[in-house]
Every structure is written in C-alpha cells, then in structure tokens.
PDB file of N, CA, C and O in Angstrom, chain B, residues numbered from 101:
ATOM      1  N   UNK B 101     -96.566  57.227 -18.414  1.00  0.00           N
ATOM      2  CA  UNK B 101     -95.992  56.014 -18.953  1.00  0.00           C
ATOM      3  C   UNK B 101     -94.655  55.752 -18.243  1.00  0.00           C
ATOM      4  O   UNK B 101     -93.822  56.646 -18.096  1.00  0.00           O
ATOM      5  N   UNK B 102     -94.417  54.047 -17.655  1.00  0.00           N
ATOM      6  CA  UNK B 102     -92.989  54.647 -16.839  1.00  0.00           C
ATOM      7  C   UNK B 102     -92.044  54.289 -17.820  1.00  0.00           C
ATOM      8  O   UNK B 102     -92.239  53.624 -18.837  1.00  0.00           O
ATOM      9  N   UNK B 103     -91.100  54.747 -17.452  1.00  0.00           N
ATOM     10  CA  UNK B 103     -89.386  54.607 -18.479  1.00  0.00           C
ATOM     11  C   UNK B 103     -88.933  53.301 -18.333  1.00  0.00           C
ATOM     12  O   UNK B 103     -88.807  52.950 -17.159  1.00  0.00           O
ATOM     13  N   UNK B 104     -88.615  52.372 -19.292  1.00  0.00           N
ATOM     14  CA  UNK B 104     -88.014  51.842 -19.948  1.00  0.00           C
ATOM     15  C   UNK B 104     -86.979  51.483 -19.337  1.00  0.00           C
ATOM     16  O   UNK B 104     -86.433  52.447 -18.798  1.00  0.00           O
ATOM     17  N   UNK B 105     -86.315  50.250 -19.133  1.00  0.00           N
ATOM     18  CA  UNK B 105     -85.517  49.981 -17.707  1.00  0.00           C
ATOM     19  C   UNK B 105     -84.059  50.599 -18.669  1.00  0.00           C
ATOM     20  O   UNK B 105     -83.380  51.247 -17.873  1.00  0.00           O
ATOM     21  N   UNK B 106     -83.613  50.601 -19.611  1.00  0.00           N
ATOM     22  CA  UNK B 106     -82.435  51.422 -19.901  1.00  0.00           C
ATOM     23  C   UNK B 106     -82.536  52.624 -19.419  1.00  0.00           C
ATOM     24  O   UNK B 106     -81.542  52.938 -18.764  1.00  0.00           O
ATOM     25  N   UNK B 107     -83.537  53.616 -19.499  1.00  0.00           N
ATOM     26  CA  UNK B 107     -83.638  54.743 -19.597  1.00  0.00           C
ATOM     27  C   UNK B 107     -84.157  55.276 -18.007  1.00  0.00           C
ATOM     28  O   UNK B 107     -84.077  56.423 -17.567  1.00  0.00           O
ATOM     29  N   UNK B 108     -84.695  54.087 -17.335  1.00  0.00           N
ATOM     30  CA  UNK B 108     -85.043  54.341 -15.846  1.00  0.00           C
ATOM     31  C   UNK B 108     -82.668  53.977 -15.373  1.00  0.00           C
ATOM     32  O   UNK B 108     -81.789  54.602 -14.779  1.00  0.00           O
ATOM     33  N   UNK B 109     -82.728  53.226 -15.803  1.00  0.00           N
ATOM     34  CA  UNK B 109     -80.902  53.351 -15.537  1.00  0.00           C
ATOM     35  C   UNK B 109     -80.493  54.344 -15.136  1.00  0.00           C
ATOM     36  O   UNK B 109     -80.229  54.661 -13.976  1.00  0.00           O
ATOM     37  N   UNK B 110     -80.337  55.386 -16.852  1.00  0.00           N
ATOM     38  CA  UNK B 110     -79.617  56.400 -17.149  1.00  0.00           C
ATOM     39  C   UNK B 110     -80.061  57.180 -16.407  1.00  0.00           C
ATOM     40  O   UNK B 110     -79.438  58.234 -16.533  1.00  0.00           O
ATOM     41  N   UNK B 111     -81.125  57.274 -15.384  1.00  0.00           N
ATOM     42  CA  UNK B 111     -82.035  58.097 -14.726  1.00  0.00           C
ATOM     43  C   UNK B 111     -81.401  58.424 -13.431  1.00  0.00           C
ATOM     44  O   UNK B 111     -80.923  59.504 -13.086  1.00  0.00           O
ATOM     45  N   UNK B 112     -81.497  56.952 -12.554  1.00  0.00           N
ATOM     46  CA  UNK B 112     -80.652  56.339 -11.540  1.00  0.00           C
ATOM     47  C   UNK B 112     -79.190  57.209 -11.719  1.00  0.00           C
ATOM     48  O   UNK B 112     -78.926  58.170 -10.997  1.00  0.00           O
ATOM     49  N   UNK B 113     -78.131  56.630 -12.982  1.00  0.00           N
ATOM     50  CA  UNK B 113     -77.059  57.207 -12.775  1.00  0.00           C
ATOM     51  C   UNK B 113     -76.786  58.313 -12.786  1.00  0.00           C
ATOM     52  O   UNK B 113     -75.623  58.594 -12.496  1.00  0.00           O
ATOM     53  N   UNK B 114     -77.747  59.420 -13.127  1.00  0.00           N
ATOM     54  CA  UNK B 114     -77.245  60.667 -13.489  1.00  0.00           C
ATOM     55  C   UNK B 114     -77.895  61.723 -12.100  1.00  0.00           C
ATOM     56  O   UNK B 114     -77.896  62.953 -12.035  1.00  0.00           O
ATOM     57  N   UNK B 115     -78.519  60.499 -10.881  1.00  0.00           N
ATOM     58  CA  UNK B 115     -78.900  61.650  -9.641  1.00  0.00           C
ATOM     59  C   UNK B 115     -77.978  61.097  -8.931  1.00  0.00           C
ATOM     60  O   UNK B 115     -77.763  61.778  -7.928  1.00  0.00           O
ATOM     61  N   UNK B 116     -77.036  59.748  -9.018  1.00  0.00           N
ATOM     62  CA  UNK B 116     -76.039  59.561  -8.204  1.00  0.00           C
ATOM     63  C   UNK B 116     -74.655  60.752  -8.094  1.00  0.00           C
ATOM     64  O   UNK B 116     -74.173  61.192  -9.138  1.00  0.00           O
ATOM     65  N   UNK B 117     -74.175  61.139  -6.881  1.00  0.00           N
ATOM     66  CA  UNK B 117     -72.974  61.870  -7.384  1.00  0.00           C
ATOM     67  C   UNK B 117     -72.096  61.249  -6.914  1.00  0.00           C
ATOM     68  O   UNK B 117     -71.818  60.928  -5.759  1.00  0.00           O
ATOM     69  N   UNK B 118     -71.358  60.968  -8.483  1.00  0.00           N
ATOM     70  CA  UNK B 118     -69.734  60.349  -9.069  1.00  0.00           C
ATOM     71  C   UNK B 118     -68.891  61.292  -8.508  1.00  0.00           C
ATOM     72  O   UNK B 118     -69.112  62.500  -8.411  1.00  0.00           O
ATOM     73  N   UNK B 119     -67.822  60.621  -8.110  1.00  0.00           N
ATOM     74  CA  UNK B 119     -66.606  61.587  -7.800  1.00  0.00           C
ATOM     75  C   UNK B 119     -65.523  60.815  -7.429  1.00  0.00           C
ATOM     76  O   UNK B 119     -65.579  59.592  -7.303  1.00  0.00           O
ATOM     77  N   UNK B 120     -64.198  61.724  -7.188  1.00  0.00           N
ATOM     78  CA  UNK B 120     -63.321  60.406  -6.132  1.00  0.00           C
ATOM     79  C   UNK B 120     -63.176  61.106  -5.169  1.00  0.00           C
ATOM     80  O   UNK B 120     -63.675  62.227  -5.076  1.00  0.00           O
ATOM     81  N   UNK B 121     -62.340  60.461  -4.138  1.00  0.00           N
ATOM     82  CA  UNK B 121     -62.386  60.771  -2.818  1.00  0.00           C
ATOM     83  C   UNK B 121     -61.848  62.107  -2.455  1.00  0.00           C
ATOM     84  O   UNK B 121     -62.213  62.852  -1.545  1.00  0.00           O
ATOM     85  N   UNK B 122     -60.577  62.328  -3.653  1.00  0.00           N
ATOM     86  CA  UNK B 122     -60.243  63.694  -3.646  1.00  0.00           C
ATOM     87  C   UNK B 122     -60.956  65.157  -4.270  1.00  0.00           C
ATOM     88  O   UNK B 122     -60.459  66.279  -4.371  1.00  0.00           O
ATOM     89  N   UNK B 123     -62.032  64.760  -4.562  1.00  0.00           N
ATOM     90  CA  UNK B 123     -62.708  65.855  -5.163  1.00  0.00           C
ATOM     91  C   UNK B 123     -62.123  66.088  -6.695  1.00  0.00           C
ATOM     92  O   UNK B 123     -62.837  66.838  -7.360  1.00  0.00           O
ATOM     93  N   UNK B 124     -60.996  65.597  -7.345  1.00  0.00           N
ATOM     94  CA  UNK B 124     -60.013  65.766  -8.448  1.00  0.00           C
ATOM     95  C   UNK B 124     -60.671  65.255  -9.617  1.00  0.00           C
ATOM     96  O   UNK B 124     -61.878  65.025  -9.688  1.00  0.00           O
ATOM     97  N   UNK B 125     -59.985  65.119 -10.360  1.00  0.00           N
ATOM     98  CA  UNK B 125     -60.392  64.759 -11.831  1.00  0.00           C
ATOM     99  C   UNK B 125     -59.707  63.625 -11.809  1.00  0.00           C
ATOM    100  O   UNK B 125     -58.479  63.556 -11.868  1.00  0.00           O
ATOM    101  N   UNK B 126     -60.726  62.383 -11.697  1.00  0.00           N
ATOM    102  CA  UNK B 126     -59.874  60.667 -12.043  1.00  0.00           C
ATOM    103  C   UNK B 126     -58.701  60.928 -13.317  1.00  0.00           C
ATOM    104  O   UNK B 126     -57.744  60.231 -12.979  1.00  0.00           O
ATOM    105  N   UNK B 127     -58.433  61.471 -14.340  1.00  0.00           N
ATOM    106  CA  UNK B 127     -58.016  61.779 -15.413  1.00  0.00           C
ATOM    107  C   UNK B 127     -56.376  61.907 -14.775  1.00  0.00           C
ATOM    108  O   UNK B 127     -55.374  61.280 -15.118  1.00  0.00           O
ATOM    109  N   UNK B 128     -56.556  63.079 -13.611  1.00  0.00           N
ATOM    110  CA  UNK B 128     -55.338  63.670 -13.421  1.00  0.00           C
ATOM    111  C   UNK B 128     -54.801  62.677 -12.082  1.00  0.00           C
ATOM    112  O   UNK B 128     -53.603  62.675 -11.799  1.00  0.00           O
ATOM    113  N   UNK B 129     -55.533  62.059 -11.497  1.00  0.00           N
ATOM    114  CA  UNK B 129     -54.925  61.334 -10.197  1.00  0.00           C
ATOM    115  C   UNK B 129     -54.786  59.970 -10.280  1.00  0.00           C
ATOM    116  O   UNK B 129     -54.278  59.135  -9.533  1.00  0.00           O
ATOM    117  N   UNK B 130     -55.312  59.918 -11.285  1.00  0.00           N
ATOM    118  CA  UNK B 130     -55.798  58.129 -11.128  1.00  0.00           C
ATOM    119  C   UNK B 130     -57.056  57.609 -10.644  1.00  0.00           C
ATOM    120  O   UNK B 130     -57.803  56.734 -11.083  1.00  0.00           O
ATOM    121  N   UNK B 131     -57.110  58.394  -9.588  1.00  0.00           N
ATOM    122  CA  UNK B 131     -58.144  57.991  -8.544  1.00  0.00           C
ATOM    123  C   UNK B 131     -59.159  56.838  -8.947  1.00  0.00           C
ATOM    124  O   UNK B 131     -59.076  56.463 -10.116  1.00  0.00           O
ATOM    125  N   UNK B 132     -60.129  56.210  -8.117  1.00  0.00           N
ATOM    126  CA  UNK B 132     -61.179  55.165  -8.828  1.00  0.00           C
ATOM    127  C   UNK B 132     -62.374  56.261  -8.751  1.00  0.00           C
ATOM    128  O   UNK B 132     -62.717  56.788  -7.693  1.00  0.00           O
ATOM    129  N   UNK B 133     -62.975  56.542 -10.045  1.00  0.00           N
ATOM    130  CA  UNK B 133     -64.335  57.339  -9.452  1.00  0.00           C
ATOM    131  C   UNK B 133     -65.666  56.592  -8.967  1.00  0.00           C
ATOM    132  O   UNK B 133     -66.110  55.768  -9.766  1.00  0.00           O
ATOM    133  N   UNK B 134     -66.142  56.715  -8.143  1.00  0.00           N
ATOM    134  CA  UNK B 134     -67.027  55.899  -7.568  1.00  0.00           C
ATOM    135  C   UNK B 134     -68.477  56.957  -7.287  1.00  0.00           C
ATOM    136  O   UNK B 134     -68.446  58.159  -7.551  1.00  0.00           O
ATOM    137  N   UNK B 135     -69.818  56.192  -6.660  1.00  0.00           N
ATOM    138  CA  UNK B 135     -70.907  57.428  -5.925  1.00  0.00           C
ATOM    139  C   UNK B 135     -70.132  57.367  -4.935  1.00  0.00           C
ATOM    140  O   UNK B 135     -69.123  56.721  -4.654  1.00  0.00           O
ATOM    141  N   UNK B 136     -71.024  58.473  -4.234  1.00  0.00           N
ATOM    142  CA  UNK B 136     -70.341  59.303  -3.326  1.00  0.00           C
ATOM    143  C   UNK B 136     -70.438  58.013  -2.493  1.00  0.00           C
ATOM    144  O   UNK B 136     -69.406  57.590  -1.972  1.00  0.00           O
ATOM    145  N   UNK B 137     -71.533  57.395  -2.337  1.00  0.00           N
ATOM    146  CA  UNK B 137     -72.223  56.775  -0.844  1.00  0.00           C
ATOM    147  C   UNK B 137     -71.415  55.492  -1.173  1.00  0.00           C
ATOM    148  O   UNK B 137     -71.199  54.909  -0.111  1.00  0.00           O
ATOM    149  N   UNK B 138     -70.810  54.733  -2.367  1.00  0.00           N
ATOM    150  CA  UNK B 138     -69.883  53.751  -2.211  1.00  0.00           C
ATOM    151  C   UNK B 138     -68.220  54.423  -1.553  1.00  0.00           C
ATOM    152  O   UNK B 138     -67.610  53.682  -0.782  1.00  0.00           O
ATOM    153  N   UNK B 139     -67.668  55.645  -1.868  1.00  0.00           N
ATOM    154  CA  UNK B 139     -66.507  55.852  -1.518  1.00  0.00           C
ATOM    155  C   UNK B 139     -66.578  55.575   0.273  1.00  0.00           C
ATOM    156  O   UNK B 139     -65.791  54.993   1.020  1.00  0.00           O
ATOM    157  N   UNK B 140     -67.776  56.214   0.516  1.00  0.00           N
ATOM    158  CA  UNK B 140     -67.981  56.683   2.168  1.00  0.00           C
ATOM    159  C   UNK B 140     -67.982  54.659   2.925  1.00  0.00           C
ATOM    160  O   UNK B 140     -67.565  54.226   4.000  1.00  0.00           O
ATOM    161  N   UNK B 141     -68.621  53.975   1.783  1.00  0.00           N
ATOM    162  CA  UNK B 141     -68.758  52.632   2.410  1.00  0.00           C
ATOM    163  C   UNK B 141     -67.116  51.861   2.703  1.00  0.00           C
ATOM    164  O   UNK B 141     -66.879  51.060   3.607  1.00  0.00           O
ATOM    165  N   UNK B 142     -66.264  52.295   1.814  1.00  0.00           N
ATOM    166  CA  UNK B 142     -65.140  51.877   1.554  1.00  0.00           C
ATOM    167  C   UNK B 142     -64.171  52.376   3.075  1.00  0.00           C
ATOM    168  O   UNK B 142     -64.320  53.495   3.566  1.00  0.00           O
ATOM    169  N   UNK B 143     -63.161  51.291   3.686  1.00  0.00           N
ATOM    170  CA  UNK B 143     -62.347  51.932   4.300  1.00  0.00           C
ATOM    171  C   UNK B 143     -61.377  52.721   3.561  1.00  0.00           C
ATOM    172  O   UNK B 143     -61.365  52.967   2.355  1.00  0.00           O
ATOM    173  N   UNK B 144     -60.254  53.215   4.818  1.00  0.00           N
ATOM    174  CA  UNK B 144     -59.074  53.976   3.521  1.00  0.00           C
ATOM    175  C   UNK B 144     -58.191  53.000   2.731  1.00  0.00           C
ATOM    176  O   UNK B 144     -57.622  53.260   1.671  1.00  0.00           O
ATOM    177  N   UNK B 145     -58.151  51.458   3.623  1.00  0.00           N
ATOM    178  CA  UNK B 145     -57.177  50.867   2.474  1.00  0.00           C
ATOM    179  C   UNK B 145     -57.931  50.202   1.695  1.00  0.00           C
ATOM    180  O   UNK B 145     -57.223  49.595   0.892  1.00  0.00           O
ATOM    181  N   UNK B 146     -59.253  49.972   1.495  1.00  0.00           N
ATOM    182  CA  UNK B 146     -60.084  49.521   0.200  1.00  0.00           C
ATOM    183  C   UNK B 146     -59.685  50.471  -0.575  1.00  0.00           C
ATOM    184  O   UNK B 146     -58.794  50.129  -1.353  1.00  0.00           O
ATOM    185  N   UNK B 147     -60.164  51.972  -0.664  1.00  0.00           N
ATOM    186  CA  UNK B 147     -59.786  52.710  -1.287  1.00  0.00           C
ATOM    187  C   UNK B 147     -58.707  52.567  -2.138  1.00  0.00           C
ATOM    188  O   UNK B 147     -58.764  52.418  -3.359  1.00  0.00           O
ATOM    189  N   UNK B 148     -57.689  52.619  -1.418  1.00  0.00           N
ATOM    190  CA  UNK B 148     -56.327  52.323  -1.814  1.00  0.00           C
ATOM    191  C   UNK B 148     -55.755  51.389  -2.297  1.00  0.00           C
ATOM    192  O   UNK B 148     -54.553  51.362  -2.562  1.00  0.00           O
ATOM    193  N   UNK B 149     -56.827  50.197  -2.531  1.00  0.00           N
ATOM    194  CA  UNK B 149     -56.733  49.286  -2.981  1.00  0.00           C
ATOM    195  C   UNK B 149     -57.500  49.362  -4.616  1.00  0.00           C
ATOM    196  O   UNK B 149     -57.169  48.649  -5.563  1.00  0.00           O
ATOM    197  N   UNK B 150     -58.073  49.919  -4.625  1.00  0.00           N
ATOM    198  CA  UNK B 150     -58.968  50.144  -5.674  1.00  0.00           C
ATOM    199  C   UNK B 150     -58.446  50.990  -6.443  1.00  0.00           C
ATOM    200  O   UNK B 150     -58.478  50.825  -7.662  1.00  0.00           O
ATOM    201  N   UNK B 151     -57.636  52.485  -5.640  1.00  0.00           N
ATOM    202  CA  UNK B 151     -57.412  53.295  -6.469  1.00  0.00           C
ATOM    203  C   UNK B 151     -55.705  52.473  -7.233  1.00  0.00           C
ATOM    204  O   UNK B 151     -55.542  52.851  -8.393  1.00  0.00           O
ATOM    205  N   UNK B 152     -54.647  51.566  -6.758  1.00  0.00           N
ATOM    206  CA  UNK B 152     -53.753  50.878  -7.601  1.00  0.00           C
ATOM    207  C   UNK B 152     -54.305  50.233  -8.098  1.00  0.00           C
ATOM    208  O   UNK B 152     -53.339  49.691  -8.635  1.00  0.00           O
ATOM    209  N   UNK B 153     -55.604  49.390  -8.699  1.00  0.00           N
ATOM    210  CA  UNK B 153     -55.316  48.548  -9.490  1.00  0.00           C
ATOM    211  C   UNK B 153     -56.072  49.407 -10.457  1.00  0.00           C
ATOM    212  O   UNK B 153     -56.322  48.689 -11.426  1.00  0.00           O
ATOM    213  N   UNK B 154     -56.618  50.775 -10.670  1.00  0.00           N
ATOM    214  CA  UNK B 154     -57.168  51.630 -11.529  1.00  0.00           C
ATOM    215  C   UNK B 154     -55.662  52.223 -11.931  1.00  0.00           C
ATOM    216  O   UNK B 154     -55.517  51.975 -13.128  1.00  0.00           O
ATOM    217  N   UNK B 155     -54.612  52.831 -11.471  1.00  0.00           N
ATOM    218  CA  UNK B 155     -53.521  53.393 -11.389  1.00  0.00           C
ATOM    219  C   UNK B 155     -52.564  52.488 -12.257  1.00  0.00           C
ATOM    220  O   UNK B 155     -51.858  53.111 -13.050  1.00  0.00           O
ATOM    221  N   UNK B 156     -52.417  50.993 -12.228  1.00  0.00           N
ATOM    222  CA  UNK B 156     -52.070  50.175 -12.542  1.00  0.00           C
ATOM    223  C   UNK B 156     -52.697  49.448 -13.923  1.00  0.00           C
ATOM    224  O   UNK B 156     -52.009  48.909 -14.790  1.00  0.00           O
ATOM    225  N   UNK B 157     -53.734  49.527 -13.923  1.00  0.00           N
ATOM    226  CA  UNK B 157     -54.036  49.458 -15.307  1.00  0.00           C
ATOM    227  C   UNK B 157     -54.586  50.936 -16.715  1.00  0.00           C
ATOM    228  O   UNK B 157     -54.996  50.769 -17.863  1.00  0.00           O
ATOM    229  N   UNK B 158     -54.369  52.111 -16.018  1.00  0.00           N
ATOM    230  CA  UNK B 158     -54.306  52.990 -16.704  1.00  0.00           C
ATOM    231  C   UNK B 158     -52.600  53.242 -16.926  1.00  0.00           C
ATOM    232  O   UNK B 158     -52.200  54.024 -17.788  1.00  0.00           O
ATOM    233  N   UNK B 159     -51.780  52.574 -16.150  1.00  0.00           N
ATOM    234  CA  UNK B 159     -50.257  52.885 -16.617  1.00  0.00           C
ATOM    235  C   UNK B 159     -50.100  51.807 -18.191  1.00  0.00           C
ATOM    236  O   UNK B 159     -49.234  51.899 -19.061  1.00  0.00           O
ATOM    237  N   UNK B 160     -51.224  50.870 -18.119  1.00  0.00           N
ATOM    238  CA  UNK B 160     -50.865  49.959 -19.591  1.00  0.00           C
ATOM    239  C   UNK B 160     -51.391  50.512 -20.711  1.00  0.00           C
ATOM    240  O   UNK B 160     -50.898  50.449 -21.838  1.00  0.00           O
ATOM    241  N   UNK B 161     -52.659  51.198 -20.312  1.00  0.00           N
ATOM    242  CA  UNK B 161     -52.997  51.825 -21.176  1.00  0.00           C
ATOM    243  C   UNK B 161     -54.477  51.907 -21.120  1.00  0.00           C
ATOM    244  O   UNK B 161     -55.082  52.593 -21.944  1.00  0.00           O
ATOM    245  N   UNK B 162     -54.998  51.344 -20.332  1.00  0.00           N
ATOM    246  CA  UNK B 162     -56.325  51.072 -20.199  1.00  0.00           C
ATOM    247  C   UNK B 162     -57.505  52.016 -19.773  1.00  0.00           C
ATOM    248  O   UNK B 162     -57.523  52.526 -18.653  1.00  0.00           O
ATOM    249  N   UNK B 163     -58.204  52.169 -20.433  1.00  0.00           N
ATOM    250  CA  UNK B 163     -59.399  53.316 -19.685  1.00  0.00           C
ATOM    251  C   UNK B 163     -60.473  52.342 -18.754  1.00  0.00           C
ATOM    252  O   UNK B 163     -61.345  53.096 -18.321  1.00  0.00           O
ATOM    253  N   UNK B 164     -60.652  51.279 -18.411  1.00  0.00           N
ATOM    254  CA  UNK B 164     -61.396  50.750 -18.138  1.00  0.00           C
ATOM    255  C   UNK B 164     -61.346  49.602 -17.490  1.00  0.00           C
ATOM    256  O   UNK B 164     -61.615  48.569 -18.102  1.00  0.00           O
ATOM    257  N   UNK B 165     -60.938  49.564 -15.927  1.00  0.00           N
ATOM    258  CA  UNK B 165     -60.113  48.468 -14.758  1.00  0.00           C
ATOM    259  C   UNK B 165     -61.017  48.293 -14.277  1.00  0.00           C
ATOM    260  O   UNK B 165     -61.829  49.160 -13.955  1.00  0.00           O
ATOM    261  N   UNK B 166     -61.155  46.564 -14.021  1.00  0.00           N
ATOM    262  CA  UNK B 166     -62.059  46.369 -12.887  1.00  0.00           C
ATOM    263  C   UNK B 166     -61.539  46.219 -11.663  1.00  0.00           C
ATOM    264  O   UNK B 166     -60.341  45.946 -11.582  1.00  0.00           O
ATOM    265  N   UNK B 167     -62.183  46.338 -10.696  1.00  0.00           N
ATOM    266  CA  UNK B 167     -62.227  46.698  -8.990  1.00  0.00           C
ATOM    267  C   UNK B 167     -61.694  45.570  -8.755  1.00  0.00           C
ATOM    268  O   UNK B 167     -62.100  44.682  -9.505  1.00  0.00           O
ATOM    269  N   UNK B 168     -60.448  45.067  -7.508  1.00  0.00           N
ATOM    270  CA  UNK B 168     -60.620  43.969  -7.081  1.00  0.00           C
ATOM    271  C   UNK B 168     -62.134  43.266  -6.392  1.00  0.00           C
ATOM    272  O   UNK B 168     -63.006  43.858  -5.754  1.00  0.00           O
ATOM    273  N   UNK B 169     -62.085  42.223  -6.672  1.00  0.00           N
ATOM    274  CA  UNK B 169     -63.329  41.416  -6.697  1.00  0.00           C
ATOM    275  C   UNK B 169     -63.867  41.534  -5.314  1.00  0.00           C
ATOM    276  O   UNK B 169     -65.096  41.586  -5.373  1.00  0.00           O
ATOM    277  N   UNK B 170     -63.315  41.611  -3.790  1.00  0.00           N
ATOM    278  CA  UNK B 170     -64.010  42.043  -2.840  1.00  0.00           C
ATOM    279  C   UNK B 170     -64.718  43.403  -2.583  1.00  0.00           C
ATOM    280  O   UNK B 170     -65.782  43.583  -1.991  1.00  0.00           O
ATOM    281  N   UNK B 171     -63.720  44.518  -3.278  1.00  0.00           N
ATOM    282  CA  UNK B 171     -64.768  45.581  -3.504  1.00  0.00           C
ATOM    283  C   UNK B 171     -65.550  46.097  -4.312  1.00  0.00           C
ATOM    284  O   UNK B 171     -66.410  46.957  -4.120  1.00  0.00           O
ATOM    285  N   UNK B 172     -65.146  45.384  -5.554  1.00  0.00           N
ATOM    286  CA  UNK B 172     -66.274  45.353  -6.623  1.00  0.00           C
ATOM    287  C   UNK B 172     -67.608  44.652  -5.697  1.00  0.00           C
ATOM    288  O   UNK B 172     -68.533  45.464  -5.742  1.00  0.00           O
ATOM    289  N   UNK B 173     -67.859  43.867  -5.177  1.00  0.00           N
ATOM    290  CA  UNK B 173     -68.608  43.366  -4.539  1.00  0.00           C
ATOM    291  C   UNK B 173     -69.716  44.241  -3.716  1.00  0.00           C
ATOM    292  O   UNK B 173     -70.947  44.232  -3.710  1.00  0.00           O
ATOM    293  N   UNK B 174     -68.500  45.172  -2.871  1.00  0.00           N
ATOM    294  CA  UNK B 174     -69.317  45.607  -1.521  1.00  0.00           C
ATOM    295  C   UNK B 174     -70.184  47.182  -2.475  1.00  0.00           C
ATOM    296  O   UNK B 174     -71.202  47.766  -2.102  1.00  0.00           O
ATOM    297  N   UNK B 175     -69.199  47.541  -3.926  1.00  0.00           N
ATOM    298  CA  UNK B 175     -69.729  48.943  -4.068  1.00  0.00           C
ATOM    299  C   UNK B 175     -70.540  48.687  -5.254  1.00  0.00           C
ATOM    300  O   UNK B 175     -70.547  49.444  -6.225  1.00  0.00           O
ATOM    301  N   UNK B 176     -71.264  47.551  -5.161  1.00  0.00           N
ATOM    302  CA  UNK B 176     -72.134  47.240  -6.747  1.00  0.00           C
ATOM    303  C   UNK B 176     -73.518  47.731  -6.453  1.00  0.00           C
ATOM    304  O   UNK B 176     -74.204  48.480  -7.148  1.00  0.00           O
ATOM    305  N   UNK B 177     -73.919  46.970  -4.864  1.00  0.00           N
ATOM    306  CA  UNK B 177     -74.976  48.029  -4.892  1.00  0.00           C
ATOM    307  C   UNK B 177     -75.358  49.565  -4.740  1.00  0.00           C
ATOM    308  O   UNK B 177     -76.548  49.864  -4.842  1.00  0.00           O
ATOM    309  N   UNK B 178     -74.485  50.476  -4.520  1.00  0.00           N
ATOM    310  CA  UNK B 178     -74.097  51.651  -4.816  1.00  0.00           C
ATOM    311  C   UNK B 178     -74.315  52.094  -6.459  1.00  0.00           C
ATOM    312  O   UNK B 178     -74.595  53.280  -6.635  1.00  0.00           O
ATOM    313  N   UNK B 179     -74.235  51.463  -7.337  1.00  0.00           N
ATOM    314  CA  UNK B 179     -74.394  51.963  -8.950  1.00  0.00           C
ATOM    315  C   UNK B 179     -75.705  51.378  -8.862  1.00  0.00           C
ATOM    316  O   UNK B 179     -76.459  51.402  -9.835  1.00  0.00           O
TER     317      UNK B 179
END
C-alpha cells in the first residue's frame, strides 16, 4: 500500500541529512540548518546571507526565520 503524501514527506525528510555548514548545533551558532545538498548549492556569501537573517531574527526572539527570498528560492527544491 503506498504512504500517504504526509507520511511519504516525513519519509523524504528524515533520509535527507540536515546540518549546517559547520557541522555545530544551529542552537549554539546561529547557523541556518539546511540538507546537506542545499548548503553545497549555496555560495559562501549566500550562506552568509542566510545565516544573518537566521542570527538576526533569533536575536528577537524567534525560532523560526525565513530565508531571504532569492535563496529561499534556489534551496526549496532541496527539502
């Protein structure tokens, strides 16, 4: 029987490997955690672009920043 497109999802996300670029804990760096194969798509100042406005909205208080809109773009098909 195949799975259930939620559950074919949760399937998808859990063989992707999440991480950030530093190998670290987003918690302790800020970092943006991304799959692996979106970080690798990213140059270093996308990156760096991504990882301040995650840095920048976890200083307000936020658990949950979206990407500027050009790299939200390029790393959507990656999730």
């Amino acid at each position: 029987m195949p799975l259930k497109k939620p559950q074919q999802s949760l399937k998808d996300w859990t063989s992707q490997k999440w991480r950030t670029k530093s190998g670290k804990p987003s918690s302790v760096t800020g970092e943006r955690y991304l799959p692996e194969k979106a970080i690798k798509s990213l140059s270093p100042a996308e990156y760096a672009a991504t990882t301040r406005a995650k840095r920048a909205g976890k200083a307000t208080g936020k658990q949950f920043v979206k990407q500027p809109k050009s790299i939200a773009a390029k790393t959507a098909r990656f999730r």
